[in-house]
C-alpha positions as a Markdown table, in Angstrom:
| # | Residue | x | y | z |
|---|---|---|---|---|
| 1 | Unk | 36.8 | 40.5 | -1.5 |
| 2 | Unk | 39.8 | 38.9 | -3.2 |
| 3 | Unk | 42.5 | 37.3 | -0.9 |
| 4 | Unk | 44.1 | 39.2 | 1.5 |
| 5 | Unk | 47.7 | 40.1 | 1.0 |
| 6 | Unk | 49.9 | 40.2 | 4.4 |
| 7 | Unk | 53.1 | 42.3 | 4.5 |
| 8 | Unk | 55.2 | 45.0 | 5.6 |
| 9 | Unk | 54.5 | 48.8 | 5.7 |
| 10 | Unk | 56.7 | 50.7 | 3.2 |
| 11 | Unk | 57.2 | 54.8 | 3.3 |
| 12 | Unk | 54.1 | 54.9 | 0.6 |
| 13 | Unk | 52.1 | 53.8 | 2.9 |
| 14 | Unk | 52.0 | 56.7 | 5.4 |
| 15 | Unk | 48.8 | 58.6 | 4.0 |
| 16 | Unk | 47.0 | 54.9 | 4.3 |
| 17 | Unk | 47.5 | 54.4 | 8.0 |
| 18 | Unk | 47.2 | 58.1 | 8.7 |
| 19 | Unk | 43.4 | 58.0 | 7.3 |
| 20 | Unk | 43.2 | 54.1 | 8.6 |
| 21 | Unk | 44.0 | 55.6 | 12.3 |
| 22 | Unk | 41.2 | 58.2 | 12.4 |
| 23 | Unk | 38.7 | 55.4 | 10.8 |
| 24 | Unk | 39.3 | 53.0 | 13.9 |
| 25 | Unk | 40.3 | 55.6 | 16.3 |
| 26 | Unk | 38.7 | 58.4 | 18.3 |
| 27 | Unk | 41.1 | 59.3 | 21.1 |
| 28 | Unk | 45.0 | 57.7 | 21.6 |
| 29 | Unk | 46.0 | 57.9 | 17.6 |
| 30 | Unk | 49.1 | 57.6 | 16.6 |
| 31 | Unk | 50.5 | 60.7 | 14.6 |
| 32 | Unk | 51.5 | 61.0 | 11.3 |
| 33 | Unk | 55.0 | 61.7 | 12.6 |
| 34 | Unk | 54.8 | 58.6 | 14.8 |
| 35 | Unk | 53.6 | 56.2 | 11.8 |
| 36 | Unk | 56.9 | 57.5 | 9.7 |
| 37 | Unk | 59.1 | 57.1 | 12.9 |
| 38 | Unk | 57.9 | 53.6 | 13.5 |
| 39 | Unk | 58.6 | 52.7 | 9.4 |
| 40 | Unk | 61.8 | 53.9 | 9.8 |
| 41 | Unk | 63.5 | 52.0 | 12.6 |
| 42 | Unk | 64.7 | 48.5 | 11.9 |
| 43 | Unk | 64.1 | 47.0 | 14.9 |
| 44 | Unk | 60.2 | 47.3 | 14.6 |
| 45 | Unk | 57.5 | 45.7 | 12.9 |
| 46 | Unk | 54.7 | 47.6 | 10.8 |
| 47 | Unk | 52.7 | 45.0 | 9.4 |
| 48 | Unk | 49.2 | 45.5 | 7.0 |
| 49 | Unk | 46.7 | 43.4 | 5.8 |
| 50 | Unk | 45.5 | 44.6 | 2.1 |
| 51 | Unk | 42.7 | 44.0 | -0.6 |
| 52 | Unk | 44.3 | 45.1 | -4.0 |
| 53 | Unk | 45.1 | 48.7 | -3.3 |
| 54 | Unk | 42.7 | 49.1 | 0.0 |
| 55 | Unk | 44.1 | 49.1 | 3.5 |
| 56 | Unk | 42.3 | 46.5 | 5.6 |
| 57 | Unk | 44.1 | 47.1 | 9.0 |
| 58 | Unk | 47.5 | 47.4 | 10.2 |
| 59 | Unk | 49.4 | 46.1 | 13.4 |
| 60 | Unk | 52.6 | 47.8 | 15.0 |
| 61 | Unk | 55.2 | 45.5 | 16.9 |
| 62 | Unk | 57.8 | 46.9 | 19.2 |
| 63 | Unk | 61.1 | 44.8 | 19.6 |
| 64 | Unk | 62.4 | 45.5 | 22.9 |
| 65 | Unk | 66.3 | 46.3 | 22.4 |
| 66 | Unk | 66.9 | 45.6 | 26.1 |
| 67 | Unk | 65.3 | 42.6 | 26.1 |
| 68 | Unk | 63.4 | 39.2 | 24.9 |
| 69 | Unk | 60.0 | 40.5 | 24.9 |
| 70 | Unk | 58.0 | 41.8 | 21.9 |
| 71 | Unk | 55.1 | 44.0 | 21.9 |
| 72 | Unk | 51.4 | 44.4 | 20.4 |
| 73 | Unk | 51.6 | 48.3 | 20.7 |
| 74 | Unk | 48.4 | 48.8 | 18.7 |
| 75 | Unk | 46.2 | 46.9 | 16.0 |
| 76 | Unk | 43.6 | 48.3 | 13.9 |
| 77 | Unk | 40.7 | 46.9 | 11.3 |
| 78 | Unk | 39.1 | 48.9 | 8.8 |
| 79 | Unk | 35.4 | 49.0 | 10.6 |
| 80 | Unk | 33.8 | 47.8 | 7.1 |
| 81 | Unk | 36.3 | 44.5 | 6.6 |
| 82 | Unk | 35.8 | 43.3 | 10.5 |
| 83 | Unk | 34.4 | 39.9 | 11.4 |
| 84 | Unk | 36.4 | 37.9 | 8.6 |
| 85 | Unk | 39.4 | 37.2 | 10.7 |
| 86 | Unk | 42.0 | 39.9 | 9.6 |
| 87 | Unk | 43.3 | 41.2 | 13.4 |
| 88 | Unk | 43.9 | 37.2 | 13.9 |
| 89 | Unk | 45.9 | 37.1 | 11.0 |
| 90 | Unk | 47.8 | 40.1 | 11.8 |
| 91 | Unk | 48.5 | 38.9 | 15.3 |
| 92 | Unk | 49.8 | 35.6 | 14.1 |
| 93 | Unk | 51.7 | 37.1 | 11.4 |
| 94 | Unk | 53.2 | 39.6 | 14.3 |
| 95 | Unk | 54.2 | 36.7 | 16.6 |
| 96 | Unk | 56.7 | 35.0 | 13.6 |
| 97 | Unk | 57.8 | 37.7 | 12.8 |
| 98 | Unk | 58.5 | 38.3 | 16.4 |
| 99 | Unk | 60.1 | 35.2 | 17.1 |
| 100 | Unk | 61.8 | 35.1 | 13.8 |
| 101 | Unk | 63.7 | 38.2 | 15.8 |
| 102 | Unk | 64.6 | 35.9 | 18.8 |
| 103 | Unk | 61.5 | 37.3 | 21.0 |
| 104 | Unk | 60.2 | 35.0 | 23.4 |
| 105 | Unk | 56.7 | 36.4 | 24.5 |
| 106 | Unk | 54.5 | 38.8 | 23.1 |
| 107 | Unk | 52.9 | 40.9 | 25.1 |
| 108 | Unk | 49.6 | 43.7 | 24.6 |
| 109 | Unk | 47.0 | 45.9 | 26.6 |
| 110 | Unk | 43.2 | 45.8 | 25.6 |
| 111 | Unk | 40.3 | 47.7 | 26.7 |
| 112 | Unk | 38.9 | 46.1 | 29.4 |
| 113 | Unk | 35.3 | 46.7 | 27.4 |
| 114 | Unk | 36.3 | 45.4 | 24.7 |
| 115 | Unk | 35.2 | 41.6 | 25.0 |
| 116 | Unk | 35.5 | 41.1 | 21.2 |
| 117 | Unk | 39.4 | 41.4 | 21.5 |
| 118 | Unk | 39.7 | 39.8 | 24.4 |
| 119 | Unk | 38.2 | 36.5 | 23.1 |
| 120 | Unk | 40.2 | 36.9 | 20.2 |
| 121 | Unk | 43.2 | 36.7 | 21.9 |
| 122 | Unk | 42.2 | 34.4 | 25.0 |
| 123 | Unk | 41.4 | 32.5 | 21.7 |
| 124 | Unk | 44.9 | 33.0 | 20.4 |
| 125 | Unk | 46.6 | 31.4 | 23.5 |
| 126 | Unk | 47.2 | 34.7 | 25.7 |
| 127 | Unk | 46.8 | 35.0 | 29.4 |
| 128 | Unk | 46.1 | 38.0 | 31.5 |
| 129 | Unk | 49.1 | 38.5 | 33.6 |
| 130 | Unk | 48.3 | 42.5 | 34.9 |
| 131 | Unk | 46.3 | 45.3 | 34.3 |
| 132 | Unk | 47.1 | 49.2 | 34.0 |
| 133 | Unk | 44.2 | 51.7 | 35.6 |
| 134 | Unk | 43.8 | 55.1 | 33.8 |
| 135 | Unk | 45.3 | 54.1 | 30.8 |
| 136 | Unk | 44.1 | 55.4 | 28.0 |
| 137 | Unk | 43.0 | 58.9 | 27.1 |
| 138 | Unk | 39.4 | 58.9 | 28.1 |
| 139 | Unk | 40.4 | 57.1 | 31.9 |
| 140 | Unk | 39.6 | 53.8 | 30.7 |
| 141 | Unk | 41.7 | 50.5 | 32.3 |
| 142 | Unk | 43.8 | 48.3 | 30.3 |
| 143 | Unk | 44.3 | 44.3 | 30.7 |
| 144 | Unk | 47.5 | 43.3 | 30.0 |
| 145 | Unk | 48.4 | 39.8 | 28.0 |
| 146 | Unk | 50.8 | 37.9 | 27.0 |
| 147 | Unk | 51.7 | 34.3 | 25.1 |
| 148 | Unk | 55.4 | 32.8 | 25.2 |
| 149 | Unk | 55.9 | 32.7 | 21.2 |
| 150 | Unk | 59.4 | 31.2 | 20.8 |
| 151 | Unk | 59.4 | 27.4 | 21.2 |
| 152 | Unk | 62.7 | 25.1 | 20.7 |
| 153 | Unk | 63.2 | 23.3 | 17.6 |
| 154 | Unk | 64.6 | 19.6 | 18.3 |
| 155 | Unk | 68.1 | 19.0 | 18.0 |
| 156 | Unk | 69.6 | 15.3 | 17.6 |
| 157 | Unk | 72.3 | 16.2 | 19.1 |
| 158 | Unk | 70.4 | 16.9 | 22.8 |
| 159 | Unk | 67.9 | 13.8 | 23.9 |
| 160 | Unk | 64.3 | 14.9 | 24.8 |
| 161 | Unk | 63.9 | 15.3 | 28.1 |
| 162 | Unk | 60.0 | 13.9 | 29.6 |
| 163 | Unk | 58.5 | 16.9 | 31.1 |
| 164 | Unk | 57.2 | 16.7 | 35.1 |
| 165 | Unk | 55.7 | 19.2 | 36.9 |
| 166 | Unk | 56.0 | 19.6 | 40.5 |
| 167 | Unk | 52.9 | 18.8 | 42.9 |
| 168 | Unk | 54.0 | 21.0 | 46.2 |
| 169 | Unk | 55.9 | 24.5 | 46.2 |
| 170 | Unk | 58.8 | 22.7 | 47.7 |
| 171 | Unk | 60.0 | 20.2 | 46.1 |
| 172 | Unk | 60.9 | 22.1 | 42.9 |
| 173 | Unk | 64.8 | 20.1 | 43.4 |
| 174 | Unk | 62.7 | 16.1 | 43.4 |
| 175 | Unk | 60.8 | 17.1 | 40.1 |
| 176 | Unk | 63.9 | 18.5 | 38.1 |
| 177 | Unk | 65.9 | 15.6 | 39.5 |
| 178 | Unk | 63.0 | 13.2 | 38.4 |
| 179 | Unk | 63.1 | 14.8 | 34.7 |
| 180 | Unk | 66.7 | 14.2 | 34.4 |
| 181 | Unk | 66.3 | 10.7 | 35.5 |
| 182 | Unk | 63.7 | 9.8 | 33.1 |
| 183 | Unk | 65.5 | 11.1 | 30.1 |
| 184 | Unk | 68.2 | 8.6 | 30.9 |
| 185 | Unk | 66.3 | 5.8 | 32.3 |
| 186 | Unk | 62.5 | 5.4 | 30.1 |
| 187 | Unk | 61.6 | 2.9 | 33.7 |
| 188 | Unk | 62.1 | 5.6 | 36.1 |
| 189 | Unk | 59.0 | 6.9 | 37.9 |
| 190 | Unk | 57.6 | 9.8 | 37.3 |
| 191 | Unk | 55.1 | 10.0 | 40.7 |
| 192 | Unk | 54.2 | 12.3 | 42.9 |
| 193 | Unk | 55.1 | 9.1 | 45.6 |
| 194 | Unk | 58.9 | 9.6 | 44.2 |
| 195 | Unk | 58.8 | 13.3 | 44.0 |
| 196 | Unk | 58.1 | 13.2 | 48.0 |
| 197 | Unk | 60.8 | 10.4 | 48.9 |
| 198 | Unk | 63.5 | 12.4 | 46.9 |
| 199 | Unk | 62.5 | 15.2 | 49.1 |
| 200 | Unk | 62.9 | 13.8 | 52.3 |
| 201 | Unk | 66.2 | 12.3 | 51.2 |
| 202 | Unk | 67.4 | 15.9 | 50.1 |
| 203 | Unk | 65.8 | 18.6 | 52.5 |
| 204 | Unk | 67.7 | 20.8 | 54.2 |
| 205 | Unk | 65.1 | 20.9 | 57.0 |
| 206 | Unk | 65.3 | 24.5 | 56.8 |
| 207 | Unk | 64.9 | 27.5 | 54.4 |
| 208 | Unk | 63.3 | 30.9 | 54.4 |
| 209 | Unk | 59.6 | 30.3 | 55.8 |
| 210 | Unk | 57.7 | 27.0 | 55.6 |
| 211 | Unk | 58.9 | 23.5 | 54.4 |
| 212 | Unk | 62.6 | 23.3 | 53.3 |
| 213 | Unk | 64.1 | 22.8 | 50.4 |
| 214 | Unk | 66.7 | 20.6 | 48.5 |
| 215 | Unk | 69.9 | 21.4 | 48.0 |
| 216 | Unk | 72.6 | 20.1 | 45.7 |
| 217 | Unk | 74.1 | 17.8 | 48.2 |
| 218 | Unk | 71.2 | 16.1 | 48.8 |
| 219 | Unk | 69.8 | 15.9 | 45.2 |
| 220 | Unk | 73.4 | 14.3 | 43.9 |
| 221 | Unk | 73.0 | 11.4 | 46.6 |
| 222 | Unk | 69.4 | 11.0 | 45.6 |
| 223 | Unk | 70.2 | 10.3 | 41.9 |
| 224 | Unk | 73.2 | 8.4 | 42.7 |
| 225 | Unk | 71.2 | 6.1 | 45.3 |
| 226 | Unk | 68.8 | 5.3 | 42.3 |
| 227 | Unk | 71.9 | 3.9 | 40.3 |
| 228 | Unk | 73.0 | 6.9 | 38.4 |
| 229 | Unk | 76.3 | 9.0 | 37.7 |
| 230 | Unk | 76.0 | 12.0 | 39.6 |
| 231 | Unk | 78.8 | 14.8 | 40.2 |
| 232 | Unk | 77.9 | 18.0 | 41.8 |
| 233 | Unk | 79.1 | 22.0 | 41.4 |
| 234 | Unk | 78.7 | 24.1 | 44.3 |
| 235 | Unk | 80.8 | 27.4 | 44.9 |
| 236 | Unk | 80.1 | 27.8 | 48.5 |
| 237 | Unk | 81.6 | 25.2 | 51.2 |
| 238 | Unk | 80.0 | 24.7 | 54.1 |
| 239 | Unk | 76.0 | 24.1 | 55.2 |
| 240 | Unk | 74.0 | 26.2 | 52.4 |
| 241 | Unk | 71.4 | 28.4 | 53.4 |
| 242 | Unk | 72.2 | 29.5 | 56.7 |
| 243 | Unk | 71.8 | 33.2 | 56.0 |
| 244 | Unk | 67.6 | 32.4 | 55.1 |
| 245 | Unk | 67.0 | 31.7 | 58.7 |
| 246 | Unk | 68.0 | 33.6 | 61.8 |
| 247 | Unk | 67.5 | 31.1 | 64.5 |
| 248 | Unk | 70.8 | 29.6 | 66.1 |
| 249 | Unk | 69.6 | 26.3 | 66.5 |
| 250 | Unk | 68.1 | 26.4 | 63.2 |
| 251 | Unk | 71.6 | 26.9 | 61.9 |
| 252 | Unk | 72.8 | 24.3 | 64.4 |
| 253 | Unk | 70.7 | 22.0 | 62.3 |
| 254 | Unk | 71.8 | 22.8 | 59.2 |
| 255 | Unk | 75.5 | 22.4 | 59.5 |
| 256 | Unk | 74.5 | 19.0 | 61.5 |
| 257 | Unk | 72.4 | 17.9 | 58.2 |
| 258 | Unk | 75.5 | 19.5 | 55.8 |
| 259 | Unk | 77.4 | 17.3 | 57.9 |
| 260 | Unk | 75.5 | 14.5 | 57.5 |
| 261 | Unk | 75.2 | 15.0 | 53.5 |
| 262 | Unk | 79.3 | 15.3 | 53.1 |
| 263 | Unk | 79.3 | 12.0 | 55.0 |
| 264 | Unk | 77.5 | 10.0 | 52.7 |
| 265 | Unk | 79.1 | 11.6 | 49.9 |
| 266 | Unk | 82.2 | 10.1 | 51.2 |
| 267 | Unk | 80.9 | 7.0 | 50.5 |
| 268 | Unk | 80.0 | 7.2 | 46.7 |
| 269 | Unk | 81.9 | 8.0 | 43.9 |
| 270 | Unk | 80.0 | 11.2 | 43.2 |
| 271 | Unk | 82.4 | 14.2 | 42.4 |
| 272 | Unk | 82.2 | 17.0 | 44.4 |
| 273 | Unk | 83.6 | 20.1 | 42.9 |
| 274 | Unk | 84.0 | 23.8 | 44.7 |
| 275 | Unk | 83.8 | 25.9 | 41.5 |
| 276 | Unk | 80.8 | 27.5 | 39.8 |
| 277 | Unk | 79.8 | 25.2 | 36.5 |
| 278 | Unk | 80.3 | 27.2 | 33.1 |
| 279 | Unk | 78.0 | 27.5 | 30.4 |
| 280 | Unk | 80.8 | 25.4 | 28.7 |
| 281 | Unk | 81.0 | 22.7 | 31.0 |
| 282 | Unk | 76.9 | 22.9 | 31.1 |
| 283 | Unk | 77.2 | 22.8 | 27.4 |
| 284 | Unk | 79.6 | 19.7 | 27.5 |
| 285 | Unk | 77.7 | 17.6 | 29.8 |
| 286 | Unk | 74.2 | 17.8 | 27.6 |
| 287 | Unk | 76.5 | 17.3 | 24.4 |
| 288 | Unk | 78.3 | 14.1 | 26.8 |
| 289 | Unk | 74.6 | 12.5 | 27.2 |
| 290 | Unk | 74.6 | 14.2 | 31.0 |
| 291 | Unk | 71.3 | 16.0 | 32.5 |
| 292 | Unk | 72.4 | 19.4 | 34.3 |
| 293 | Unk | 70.2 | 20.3 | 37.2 |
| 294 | Unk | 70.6 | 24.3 | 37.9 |
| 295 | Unk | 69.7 | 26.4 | 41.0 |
| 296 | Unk | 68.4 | 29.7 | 40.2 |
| 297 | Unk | 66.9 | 32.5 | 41.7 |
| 298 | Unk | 63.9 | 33.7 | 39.8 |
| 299 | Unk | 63.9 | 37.4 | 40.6 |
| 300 | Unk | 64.9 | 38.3 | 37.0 |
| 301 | Unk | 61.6 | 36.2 | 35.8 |
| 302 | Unk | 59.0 | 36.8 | 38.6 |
| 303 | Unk | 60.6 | 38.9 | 41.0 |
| 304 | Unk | 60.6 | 36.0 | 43.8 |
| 305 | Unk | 63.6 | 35.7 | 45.7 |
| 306 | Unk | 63.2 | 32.0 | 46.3 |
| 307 | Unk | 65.6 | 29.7 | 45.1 |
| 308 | Unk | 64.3 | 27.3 | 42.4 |
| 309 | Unk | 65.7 | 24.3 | 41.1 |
| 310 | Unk | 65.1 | 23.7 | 36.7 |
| 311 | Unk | 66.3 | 21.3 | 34.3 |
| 312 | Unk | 68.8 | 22.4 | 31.6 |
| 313 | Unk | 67.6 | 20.7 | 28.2 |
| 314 | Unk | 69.4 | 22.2 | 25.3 |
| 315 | Unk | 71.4 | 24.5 | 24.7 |
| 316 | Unk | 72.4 | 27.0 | 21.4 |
| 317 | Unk | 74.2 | 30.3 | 20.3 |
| 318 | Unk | 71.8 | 32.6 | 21.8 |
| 319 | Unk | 69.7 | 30.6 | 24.4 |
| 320 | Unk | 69.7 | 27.9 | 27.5 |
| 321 | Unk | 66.5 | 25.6 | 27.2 |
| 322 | Unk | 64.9 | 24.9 | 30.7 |
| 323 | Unk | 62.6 | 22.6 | 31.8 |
| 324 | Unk | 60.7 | 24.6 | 34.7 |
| 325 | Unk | 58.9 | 22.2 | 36.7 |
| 326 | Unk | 56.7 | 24.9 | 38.2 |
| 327 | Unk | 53.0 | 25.8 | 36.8 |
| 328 | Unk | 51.4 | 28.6 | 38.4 |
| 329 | Unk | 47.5 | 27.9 | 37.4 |
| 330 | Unk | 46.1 | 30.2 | 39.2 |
| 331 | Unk | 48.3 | 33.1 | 36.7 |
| 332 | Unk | 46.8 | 30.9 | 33.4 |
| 333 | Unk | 50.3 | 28.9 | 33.2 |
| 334 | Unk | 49.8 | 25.6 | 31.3 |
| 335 | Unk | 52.7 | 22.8 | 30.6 |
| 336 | Unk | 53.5 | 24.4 | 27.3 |
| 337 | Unk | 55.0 | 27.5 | 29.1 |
| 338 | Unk | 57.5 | 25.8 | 31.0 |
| 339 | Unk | 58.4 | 23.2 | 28.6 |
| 340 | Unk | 62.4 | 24.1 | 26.8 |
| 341 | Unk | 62.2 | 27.5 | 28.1 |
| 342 | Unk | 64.4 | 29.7 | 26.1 |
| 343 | Unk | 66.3 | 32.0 | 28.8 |
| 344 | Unk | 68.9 | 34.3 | 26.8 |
| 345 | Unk | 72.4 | 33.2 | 27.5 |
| 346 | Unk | 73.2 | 36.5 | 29.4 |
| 347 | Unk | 70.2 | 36.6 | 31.4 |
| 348 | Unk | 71.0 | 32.7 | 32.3 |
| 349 | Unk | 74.4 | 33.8 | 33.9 |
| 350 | Unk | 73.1 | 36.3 | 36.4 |
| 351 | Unk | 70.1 | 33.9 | 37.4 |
| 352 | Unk | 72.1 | 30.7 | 37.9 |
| 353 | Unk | 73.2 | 32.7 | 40.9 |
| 354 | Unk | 71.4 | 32.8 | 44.2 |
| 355 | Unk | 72.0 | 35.3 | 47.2 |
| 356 | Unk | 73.6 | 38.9 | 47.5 |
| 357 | Unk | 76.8 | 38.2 | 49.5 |
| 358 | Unk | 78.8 | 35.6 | 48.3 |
| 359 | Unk | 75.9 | 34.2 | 46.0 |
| 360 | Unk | 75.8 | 30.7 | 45.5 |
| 361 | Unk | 76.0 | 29.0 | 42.2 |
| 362 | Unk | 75.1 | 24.8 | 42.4 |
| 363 | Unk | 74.5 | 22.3 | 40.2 |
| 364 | Unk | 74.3 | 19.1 | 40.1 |
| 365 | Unk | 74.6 | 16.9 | 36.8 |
| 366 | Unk | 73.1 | 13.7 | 36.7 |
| 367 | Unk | 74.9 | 11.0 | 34.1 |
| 368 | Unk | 73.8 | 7.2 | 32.6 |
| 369 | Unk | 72.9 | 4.5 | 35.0 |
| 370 | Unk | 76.3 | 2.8 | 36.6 |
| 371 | Unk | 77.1 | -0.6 | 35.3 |
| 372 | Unk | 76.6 | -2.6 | 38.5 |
C-alpha cells in the first residue's frame, strides 16, 4: 500500500462513496442524492482517505450553523484496508478541520456492539455523555460521544492563570477566587484548607437546597482581606438570593448577612458598583493585569439552574476563555475540559445572567496585591 493521501471530497467523487457506502453498509446508507447534497454545502465537511486512485474510507462532518458543536455523522473504512489506522486518521483530520471552523466539541453515536469503534475513540479522548435507544434501522442503541476539540492558544497579552478545581459542590465562588489569586500572587495557596476558609468568609448561609453559596459580596472582601485590589459589579441591590428560598426567617437571615457584608465593605476601599460589567470592561480589566470572577447560570451548558461561579482567562473576537473550576468525574470530565474554556461571545452574554425576574448579573474583579 503506498501512503495514504487525506483530503476533501470533490463532485468526482460521488460514484466512489456511493459503491464505498454499500461495501461498509447494510442498513442506514446514505443515498446518492444525500452524498452530492453533503459535497455541495459549504458549511460541511466530506473528508476521504485514498491509495492512488482507490477509496480507502470516507468521514462526513456536520457544522452546526446554530451552534459551536461539530458532528461525526458517519465514518466508513473500506473492509479490506481496516486495521492500519485509517478511521483514526480521518477522525483526527475531522476534528482540525472542525476547530479550524471555530467548533468546540465534536460529537458522534456508535453501535453499542461495536467495541472496536468504541476503543478507538475512548482511545482518541471521547467520553460517553448519553445514549439514543432504537436508533438505527435494525432497532439497535447508539452511545453518544464527545471530546472538546478547540483549545486556547497563549496570548502574551493575558497572563496564565494556575488552574484549581473545586473539592465540594459549594464552594465553586472560593476555587475561582483562589485561581485569580494565584495568577497574581505565585505564594498564594492553592488548598482545599483555603478553599473552605474563603467559604465560610463568603457564604450566604442560604441558597436553593443544601449548603450555601458565595456571593459577590462576600468573595470581594475575601480577596481584599488577603491583600488584594478588589472592586465588585452587581446589578441587583439588596440581599441576593432571596427568591431561592421560601422560608421568612431564612430571608430574615439573608438580608441580616447582606447587611453584615455592606458593613465591612464600608470599611475597605473595594468599589462597589450597581451596573452589570460589559464584555468591554471584562475585556479591559484582563488587558489591565485584573482577574474577573463571573457568576453564571449553567443552564445553557448543562441544563442546571444553579448558579456557578468561573474564572474569566482570556478573551478574543469570537470567544470568552473560562476557567471552570468544576469536574464532574463521574460524566468522564478530566482538568483538560475545564481548563480556558472557549464560551462563544453571544452565548457568554445570556449566561453571565442568573435568575428569570430581574436576573442578576455579578462579578467581582480581583486586581495586584496593595502596596502596604
Amino acid at each position: 500500500m503506498s501512503s495514504i493521501v487525506l483530503r476533501q471530497a470533490v463532485s468526482d467523487d460521488l460514484d466512489a462513496l456511493f459503491a464505498l457506502e454499500h461495501r461498509c453498509f447494510n442498513e442506514d446508507r446514505i443515498s446518492r442524492r444525500s452524498f452530492r447534497r453533503f459535497l455541495e454545502m459549504p458549511r460541511d465537511r466530506l473528508l476521504l482517505a485514498s491509495d492512488g486512485d482507490t477509496l480507502l474510507g470516507y468521514c462526513l462532518v456536520l457544522m452546526s450553523a446554530a451552534t459551536r458543536l461539530a458532528r461525526i455523522y458517519s465514518i466508513a473504512v473500506n473492509p479490506g484496508s481496516r486495521g492500519k489506522g485509517i478511521g483514526e486518521k480521518l477522525v483526527q483530520m475531522a476534528e482540525t478541520e472542525a476547530a479550524d471552523a471555530g467548533r468546540i466539541v465534536m460529537r458522534l453515536e456508535v453501535r453499542e456492539d461495536n467495541p472496536g469503534a468504541i476503543a478507538l475513540y475512548k482511545r482518541l479522548g471521547y467520553r460517553q455523555f448519553g445514549s439514543y435507544r432504537d436508533y438505527y434501522e435494525d432497532h439497535g442503541n447508539a452511545l453518544r460521544f464527545e471530546r472538546r476539540i478547540l483549545f486556547y492558544k497563549p496570548h502574551a497579552q493575558f497572563p496564565p492563570i494556575p488552574y484549581y478545581p473545586q473539592t465540594t459542590e459549594f464552594t465553586c465562588g472560593p476555587a475561582a477566587l483562589i485561581m485569580a489569586m494565584a495568577a497574581l500572587n505565585q505564594q498564594q495557596s492553592l488548598t482545599t484548607l483555603e478553599e473552605l476558609k474563603i467559604w465560610r468568609e463568603a457564604t450566604t448561609i442560604f441558597m436553593l437546597s443544601g449548603h450555601g453559596g458565595c456571593g459577590p459580596h462576600g468573595l470581594a472582601l475575601a480577596a481584599w482581606q488577603r491583600g488584594f485590589e478588589a472592586s465588585a459589579w452587581i446589578s441587583n441591590e439588596g440581599a441576593l438570593f432571596k427568591d431561592t428560598v421560601r422560608n421568612d426567617d431564612k430571608k430574615r437571615v439573608l438580608e441580616l448577612v447582606h447587611e453584615g457584608f455592606m458593613h465591612d465593605l464600608s470599611q475597605t476601599g473595594i468599589e462597589l458598583h450597581h451596573d452589570p460589567l460589559t464584555l468591554t470592561g471584562l475585556e479591559q480589566a484582563l488587558l489591565d493585569g485584573r482577574i474577573p470572577l463571573i457568576l453564571i447560570s449553567t443552564w445553557q451548558l448543562n441544563r442546571s439552574r444553579v448558579p456557578h461561579w468561573v474564572t474569566v482567562c482570556a478573551m478574543d473576537d469570537q470567544f470568552v476563555y473560562l476557567h471552570d473550576p468544576e469536574i464532574d468525574v463521574d460524566e468522564g470530565e478530566t482538568v483538560a475540559d475545564k481548563q480556558y474554556l472557549p464560551i462563544d461571545r453571544r452565548v457568554f452574554s445570556k449566561i453571565s445572567r442568573y435568575g428569570s425576574n430581574q436576573p442578576l448579573q455579578a462579578a467581582v474583579i480581583v486586581g495586584p496585591k496593595r502596596a502596604v
